[in-house]
N, C-alpha and C positions, 0 to 999 in steps of 0.2 A: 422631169423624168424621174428626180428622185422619190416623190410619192408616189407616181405610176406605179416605178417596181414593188411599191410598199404595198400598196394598193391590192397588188395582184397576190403577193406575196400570201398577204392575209388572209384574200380571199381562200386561196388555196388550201392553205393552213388551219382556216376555220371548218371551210368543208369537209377536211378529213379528221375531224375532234368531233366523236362522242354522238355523231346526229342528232345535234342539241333541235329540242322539239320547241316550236314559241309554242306558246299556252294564249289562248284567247283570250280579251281583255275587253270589256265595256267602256273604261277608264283611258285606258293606254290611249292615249291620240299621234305623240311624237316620238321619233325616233333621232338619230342625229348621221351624220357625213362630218368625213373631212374632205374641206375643201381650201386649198392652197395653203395647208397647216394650221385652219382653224374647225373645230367644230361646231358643225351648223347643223339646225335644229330643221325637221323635214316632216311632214305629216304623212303619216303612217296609210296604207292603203293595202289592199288584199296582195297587189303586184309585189310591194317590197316590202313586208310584216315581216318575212323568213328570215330578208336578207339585215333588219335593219339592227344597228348596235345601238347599247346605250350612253347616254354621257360618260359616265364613269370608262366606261372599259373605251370608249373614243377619245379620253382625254390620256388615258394611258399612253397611244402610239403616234397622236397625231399633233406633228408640230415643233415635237421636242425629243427629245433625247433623252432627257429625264422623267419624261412622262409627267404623273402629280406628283411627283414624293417631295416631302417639306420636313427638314430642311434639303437643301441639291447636293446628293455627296460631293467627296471632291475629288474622288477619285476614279476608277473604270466604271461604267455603265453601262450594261447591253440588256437590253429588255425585246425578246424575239417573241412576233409577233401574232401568240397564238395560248391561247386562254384555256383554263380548263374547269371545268365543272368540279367543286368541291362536296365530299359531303360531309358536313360538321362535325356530324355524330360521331367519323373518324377519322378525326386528328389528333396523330398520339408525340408526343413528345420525348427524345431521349436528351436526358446531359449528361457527357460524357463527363468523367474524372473531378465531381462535384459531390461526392458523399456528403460530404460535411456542408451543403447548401441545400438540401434536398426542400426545407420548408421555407428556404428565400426560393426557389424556384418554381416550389408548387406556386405559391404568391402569382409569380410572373406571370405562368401559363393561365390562372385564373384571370387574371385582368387580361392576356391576348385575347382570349373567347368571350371576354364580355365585349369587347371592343370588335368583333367581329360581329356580335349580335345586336351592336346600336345602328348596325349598317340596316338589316332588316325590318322592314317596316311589319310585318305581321309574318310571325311562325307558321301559320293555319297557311299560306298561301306558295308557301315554298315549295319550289317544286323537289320533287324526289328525286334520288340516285345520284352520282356524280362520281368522283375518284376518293381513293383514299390519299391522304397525306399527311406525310411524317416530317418530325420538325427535328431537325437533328442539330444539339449545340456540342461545338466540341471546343476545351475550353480545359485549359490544367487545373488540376485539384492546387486547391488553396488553404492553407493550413490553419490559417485565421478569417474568421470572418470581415466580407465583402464591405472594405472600405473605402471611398473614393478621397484621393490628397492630390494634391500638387503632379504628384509624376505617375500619375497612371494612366496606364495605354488604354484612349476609347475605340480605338480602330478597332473593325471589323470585314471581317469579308462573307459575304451572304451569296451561295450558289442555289439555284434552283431547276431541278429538270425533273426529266419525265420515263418513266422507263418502260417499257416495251408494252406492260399491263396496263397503263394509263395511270401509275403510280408516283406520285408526286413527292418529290423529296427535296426539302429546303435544308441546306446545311448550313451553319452559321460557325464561324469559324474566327477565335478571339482571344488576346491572351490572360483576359479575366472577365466577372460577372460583369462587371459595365460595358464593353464594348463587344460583349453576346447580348445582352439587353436591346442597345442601342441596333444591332442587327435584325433582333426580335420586329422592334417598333417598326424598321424600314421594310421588313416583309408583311405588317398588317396592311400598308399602304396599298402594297399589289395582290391585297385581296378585295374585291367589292363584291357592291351587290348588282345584280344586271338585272333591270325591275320591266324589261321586255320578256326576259326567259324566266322571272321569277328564281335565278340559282345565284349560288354564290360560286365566284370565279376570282380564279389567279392565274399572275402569268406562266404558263407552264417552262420556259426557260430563262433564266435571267442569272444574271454574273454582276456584282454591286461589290468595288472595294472602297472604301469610307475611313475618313479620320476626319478630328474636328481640326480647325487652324488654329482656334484658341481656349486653353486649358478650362478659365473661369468663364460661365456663361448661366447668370443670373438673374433672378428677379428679387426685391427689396421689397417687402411690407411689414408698413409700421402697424403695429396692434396696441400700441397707449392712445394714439386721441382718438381712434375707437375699437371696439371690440370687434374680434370676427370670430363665431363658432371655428373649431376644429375641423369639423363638416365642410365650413367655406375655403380654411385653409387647405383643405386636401383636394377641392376643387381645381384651385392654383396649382397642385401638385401633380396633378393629372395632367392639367395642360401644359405643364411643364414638360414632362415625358413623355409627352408626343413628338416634340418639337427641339428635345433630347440637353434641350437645357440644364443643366447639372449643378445650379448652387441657389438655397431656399435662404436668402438673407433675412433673417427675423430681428426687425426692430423690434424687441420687444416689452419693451418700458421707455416712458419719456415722464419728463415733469409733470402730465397729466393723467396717469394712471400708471399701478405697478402691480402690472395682472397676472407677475409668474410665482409660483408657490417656492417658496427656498424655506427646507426643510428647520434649517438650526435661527431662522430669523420670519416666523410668521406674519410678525405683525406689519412688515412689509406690504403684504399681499393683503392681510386684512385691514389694513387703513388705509391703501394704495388702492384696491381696485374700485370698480367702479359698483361691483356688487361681490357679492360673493358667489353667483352663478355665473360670474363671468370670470373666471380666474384659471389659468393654464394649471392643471395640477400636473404631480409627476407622472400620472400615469398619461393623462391630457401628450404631456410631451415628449413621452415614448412611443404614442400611437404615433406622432407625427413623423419623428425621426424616421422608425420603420417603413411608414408607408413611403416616404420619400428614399430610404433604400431600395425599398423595392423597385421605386422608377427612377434608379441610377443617379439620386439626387441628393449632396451633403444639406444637411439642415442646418445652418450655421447662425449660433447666435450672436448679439452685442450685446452688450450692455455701455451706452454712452456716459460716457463720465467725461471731465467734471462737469460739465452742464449738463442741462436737461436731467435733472431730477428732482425729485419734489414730492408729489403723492405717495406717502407711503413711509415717507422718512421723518414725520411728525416725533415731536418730542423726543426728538433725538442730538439738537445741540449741535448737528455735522453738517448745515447746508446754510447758505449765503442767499438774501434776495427772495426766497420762497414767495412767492402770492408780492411779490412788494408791487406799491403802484407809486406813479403812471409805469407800466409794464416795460411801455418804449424805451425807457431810462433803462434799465438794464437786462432785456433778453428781446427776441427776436418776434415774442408772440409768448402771449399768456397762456400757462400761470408762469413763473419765472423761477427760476433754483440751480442751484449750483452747489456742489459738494465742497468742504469749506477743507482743506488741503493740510491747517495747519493743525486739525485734530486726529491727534495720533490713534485713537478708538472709530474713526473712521475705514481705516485702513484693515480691521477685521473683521467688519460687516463686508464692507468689500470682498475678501478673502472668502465668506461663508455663500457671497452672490458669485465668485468666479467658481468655486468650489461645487456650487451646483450645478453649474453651466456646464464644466469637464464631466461630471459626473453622467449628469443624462445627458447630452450632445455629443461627447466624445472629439471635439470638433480636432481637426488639422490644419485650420485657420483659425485665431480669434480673434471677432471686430469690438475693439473698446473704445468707437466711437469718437470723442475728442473733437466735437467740432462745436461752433461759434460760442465759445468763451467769452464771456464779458468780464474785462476786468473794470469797470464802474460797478458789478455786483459785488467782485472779491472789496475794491473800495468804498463801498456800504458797510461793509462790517468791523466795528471797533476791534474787534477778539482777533480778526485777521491783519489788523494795520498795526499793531501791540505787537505779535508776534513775527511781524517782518521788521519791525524797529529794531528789536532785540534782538534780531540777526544780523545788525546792520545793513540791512537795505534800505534804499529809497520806496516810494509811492510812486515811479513815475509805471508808461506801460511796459519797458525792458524790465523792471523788477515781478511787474505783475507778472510777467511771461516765466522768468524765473522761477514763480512761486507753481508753475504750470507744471514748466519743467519738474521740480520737485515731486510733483503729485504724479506725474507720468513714470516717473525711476521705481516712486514708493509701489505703484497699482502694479507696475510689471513684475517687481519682485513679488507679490502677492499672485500675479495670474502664474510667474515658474513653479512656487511653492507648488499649488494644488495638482499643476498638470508634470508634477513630479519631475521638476528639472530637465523637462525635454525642447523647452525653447522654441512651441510654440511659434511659427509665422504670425504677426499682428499686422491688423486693419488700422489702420486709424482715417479720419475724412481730411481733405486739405484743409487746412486752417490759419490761424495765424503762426499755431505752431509750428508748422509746414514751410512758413516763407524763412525767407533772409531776416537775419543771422542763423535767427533761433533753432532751425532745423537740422543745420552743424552740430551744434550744441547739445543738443536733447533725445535727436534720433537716427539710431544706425542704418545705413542703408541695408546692412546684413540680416537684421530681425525683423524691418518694418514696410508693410504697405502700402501704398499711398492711395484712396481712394478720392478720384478726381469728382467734384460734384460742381463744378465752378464751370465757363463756358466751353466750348471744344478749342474756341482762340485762344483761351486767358495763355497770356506767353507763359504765365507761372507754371504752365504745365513741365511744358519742354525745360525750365531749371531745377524745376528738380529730377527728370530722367535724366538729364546731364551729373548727376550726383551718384547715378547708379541705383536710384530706388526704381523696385519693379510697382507698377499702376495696374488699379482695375479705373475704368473710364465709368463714369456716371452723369455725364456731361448737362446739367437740368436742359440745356436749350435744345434738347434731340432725346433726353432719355427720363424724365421727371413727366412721369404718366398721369400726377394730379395735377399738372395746367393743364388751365385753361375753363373757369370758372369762376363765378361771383364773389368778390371779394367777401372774407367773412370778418375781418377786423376793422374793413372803411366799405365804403363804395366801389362801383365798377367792378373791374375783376380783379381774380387772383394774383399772386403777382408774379409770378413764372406764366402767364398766361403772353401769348395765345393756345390753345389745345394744339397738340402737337400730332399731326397727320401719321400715319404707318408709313408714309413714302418718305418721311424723313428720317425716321428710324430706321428703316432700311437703308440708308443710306448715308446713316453715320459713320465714316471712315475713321476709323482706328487710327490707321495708318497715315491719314491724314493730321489727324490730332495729333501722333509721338513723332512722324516725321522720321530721322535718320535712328530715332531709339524705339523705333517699332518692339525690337525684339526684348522690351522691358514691358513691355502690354503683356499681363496675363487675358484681358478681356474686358468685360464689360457688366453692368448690372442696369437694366430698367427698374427706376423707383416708384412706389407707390405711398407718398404721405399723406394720412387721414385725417385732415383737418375737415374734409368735406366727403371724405368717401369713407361706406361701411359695407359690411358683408351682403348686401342688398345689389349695390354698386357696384360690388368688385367685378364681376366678372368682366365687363364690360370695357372697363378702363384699363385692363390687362389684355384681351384680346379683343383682335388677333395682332393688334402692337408688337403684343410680348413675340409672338410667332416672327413676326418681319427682323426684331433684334434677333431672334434665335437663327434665323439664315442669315443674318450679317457675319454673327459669333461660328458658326460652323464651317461657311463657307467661305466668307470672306466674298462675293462673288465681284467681278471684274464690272459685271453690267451694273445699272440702274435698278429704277423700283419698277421700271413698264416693263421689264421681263418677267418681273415676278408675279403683278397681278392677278392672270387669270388663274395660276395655280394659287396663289392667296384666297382667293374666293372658293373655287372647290372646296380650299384646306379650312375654310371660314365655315364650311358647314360642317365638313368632320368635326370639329369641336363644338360644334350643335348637337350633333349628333350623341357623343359621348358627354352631352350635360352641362357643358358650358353656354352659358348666356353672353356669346361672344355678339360685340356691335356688328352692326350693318355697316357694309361696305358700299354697296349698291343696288339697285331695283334687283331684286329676285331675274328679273329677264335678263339681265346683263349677263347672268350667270349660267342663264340658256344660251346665249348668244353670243357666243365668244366673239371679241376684238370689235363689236359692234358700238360701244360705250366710248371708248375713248374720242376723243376732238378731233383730234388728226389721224383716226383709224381709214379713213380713204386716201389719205395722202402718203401712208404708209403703206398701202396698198394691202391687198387681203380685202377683208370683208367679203359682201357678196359677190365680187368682181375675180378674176382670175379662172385659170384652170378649174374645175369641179375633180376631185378626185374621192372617189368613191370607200369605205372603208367597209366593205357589205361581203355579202357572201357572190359578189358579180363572177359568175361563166367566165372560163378564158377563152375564151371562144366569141363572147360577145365583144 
């Protein structure tokens, strides 16, 4: 009965909107029904041409509550059942009490309309006329420019109706530029294209209030073991802010290339990279920061130390292990390097590389990296075992860790200096320096991170939330997006491998992993490391993954991945659409034919079986 009334509801609804005209069609063959809250795909005939709706505007009302929108807010939803003819040409935008944002905002309103226009398959064929509608952001002036940290509010609330002229007004309602943004993104959703009536359409009334459940919500790509244009990374940026994901982790140097330009020390970048055409410059890294401003996104850099470096630091006397072989003997995978701790002129190139990093990134988190240490590299080097003697320490691994420690005290007072004594939040990865003892010792829970990259079981997790440090989760066995391919240093495969499906990314519980110290979870980060993936690649091995973690991180949601599916797929060609070379998830049909795919979709009942409920323009009368 609950669809019946839906059913009629609509019809009635649609009847009296605009006497939308269909437009004849050589092409057109299907049109779609819901039946028992799925959409089903129906061949079109003279009898029900008028009546029939298409995917998009069927998958809005039928079935869910949330309709398609990705991520599923988490809070009120009401989407009434009745659409309205847009016309593009006039959509005008106000934001209120934003003077001092005016050209982050044009920004914004450009990318809404371009993302409006990847719906449309040909201009030429659009039908004419429709409503006007105004985009109204209301939102307090801000006195500094639109910065996203730790404690800022992404909630929004997004109304939208209709007024007597057939005027459409979307208010978006937030208490800064990120979570109007974030409102922005959740009304492109309920705008489509209807490729039966040739117009573009939204829902003419709807009420959405939204907040994320967790602050950090991230993607990681490393740019040393290979390079990816600018171009690719803004790619990732885009889909990022669809999907309203908020933290751009840039690995951006390792021991195999140092591809970012740092002003007061060149020859980093020129003996480091891999070319000279392929080197982040400063302007390189202002375009990117910006444009991921503008999709509500912190660009936040690392720089890992003390391992993983090497490329770039040539004849400079400060690095342990560089290139040494058999490789296996001291680092985790070729080339091998490690910054050598006890040289004190180390420590101001450092300073000239964090110094850049504040400068252009601005960041409110910084990750300095700190992870798999080898101390059989620091005991390779004479100049290093001299100078721990004459401290009196031993060689054994508690001195090595010591000599870590030291190097972690020295690098932080270097990263306070540049970022002028404000103390900085730090990343660091779980490491050795992270377990018992040494993480007493060395690191405060007050100023430090802990980013978890080790299993979702490993118990080390839960010891150190027991300590009071807050985690972001990176768990490889559910969130390391390069398994699951061909080993490149032996045979067989990778070794994070098997490839890790979107329904288990979806369904990596946070709160599963911290247990009674949930509320020490900032969030999450999917990794991408480039031993085998480049800007060719990328798209692919990011979505629509990355999307499945971005509704874990938003919503948190109670159900599984079978709820999410079919909206996944939808959501899998929206980022086709917008130029993403997002993987296949399933036959193209599947995607016509809702709940049809799955194994136990008969024994779940639905499919073709059940009630028929109509979503057409059906007489109440008949």
């Amino acid at each position: 009965m609950k669809w019946t009334r839906t059913a009629l509801g609509v019809a009635l609804l649609l009847a009296l909107v605009s006497q939308m005209t269909a437009h004849s069609s050589d092409d057109l063959v299907y049109g779609y029904e819901c039946r028992s809250g799925f959409c089903q795909k129906v061949e079109l005939s003279e009898e029900n041409y008028a009546k029939a709706i298409s995917l998009p505007v069927c998958r809005l009302f039928c079935g869910s509550s949330i309709g398609t929108l990705w991520p599923k807010p988490t809070g009120t939803v009401r989407l009434d059942t009745l659409m309205r003819q847009v016309d593009i040409s006039f959509i005008d935008f106000n934001v209120n009490g934003t003077v001092r944002q005016q050209k982050l905002w044009r920004s914004v309103e450009n990318r809404f309309m371009d993302m409006l226009d990847a719906q449309i398959p040909d201009r030429k064929i659009l039908a004419r006329g429709g409503y006007r509608m105004s985009v109204n952001i209301n939102t307090p002036e801000e006195p500094t420019p639109a910065r996203l940290t730790l404690e800022t509010d992404e909630s929004y609330i997004l109304d939208i109706e209709t007024d007597a002229s057939g005027h459409v007004l979307a208010n978006i309602t937030a208490t800064n530029f990120f979570g109007a943004r974030h409102g922005l993104e959740t009304l492109a959703q309920l705008i489509v294209y209807d490729d039966i009536r040739r117009e573009v359409q939204v829902t003419a009334n709807a009420t959405i209030t939204d907040a994320p459940v967790y602050k950090w919500r991230g993607l990681l790509l490393d740019t040393s073991r290979n390079y990816y244009s600018v171009k690719s990374i803004k790619r990732t940026l885009e889909g990022m802010a669809m999907v309203k994901l908020n933290t751009f982790h840039w690995h951006i140097t390792d021991s195999h290339s140092f591809p970012l330009e740092v002003k007061k020390r060149p020859e980093l970048h020129k003996l480091g990279a891999y070319s000279q055409r392929q080197v982040y410059s400063r302007r390189d890294v202002a375009e990117v920061v910006e444009y991921g401003r503008v999709r509500g996104i912190r660009v936040m850099p690392e720089f890992d130390a003390p391992a993983h470096v090497g490329e770039g630091w040539q004849h400079k006397n400060m690095t342990a292990c560089f290139n040494a072989q058999p490789w296996k003997s001291f680092c985790v995978e070729p080339p091998c390097g490690q910054l050598d701790p006890t040289v004190n002129e180390m420590y101001d190139v450092l300073e000239d590389i964090y110094g850049t990093m504040f400068d252009q990134f601005n960041p409110d988190v910084f990750h300095m990296g700190g992870d798999e240490v080898s101390t059989s590299c620091w005991n390779s080097s004479q100049p290093i075992q001299k100078w721990m003697k004459k401290q009196g320490w031993g060689l054994e691994t508690a001195d090595f860790m010591r000599l870590w420690g030291h190097f972690q005290t020295e690098a932080l007072g270097r990263v306070d200096k540049v970022a002028n004594g404000t103390h900085t939040p730090i990343i660091l990865w779980t490491s050795g320096l992270t377990e018992e003892p040494f993480i007493d010792e060395y690191l405060n829970p007050e100023r430090y991170i802990i980013q978890i990259w080790t299993t979702g079981v490993d118990p080390k997790v839960k010891k150190i939330l027991k300590r009071g440090y807050k985690i972001i989760v990176s768990n490889y066995d559910a969130l390391y997006l390069d398994c699951g391919g061909a080993g490149w240093v032996t045979d067989g495969n990778n070794w994070c491998s098997p490839y890790i499906g979107w329904q288990k990314v979806y369904d990596n519980s946070l709160k599963s992993i911290a247990g009674d110290y949930e509320h020490h979870v900032l969030g999450a980060e999917g990794a991408i490391w480039s031993e085998q993936i480049d800007e060719h690649t990328l798209d692919n091995r990011f979505w629509p993954r990355a999307s499945a973690l971005a509704e874990r991180l938003w919503s948190n949601p109670a159900e599984g991945w079978r709820q999410a599916e079919s909206r996944l797929l939808l959501h899998r060609q929206r980022l086709v659409d917008n130029g993403l070379g997002a993987e296949a998830m399933q036959p193209q049909w599947c995607l016509q034919n809702e709940h049809e795919c799955p194994i136990d979709a008969c024994s779940r009942g639905g499919g073709r079986l059940g009630l028929i409920v109509l979503l057409l323009l059906t007489p109440l009368s008949a």
